[in-house]
N, C-alpha and C positions, 0 to 999 in steps of 0.2 A: 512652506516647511511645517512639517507635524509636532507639533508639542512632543517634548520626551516624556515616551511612557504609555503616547497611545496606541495599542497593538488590537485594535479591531478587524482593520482590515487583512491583518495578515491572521487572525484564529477565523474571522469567515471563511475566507479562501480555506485554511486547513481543513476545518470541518463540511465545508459542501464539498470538498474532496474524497473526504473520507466516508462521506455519506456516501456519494452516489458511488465510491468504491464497492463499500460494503455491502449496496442495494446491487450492481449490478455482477459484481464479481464473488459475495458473499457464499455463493452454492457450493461454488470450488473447494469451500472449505466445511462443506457440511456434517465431516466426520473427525474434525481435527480439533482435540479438545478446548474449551473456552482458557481454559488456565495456559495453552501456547497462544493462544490468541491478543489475550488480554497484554500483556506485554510488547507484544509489535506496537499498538494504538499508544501506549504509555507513553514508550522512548519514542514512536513519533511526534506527537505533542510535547514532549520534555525538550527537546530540541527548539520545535519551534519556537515553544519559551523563553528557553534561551538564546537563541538567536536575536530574537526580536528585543532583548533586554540589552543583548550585547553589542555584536558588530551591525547591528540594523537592519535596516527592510530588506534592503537591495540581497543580502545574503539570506535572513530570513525564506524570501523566494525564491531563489538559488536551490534552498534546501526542501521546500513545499510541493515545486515543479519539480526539480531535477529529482527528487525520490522517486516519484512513478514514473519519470522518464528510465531511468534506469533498470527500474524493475519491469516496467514492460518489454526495452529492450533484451533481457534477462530471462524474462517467461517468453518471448518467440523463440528465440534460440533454445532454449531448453524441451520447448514442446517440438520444435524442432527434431532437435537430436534424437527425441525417443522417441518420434513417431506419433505426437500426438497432435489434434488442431488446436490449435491456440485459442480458438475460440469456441468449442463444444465438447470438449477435453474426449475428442472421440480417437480412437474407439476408448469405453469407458473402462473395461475389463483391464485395458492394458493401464492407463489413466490411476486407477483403482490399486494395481498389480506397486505401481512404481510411487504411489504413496504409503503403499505399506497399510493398508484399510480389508483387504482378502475381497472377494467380489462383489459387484453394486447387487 
């Protein structure tokens, strides 16, 4: 049993998430300003926070996993519907068209 109050394991796991989020998926977002940005990362970590103060690990990672589970489930289907790859956001024009950015 963990001492209450030690939440190391559960801000690693958040932040090598959010790293290798940001490292591999960060392009997607290369014209969408820092000020929308900066608030997704906030309330994700604000959560975690609390979580891990509140009802514990077990839900803590509940919430750590299941967020990019769901968002990934979320971005297939959506890249889905309009036509775009989910993984090379091709064609980009269109990609480009449906974020509201005018052409790459």
């Amino acid at each position: 049993m963990r001492p209450r109050g030690d939440t190391s394991l559960e801000w690693l796991v958040s932040a090598v998430l959010a790293a290798a989020g940001i490292i591999e998926f960060g392009h997607f977002e290369e014209r969408t300003p820092k000020w929308r940005r900066l608030p997704k990362w906030t309330l994700y970590f604000g959560v975690t926070a609390l979580l891990s103060r509140g009802p514990g690990r077990p839900w803590t990672f509940v919430w750590i996993l299941g967020l990019p589970g769901v968002g990934l489930a979320f971005h297939l289907w959506w890249c889905r519907k309009h036509g775009i790859d989910p993984l090379s956001a091709e064609p980009k024009e269109r990609y480009y068209e449906l974020r509201g950015w005018g052409r790459p």
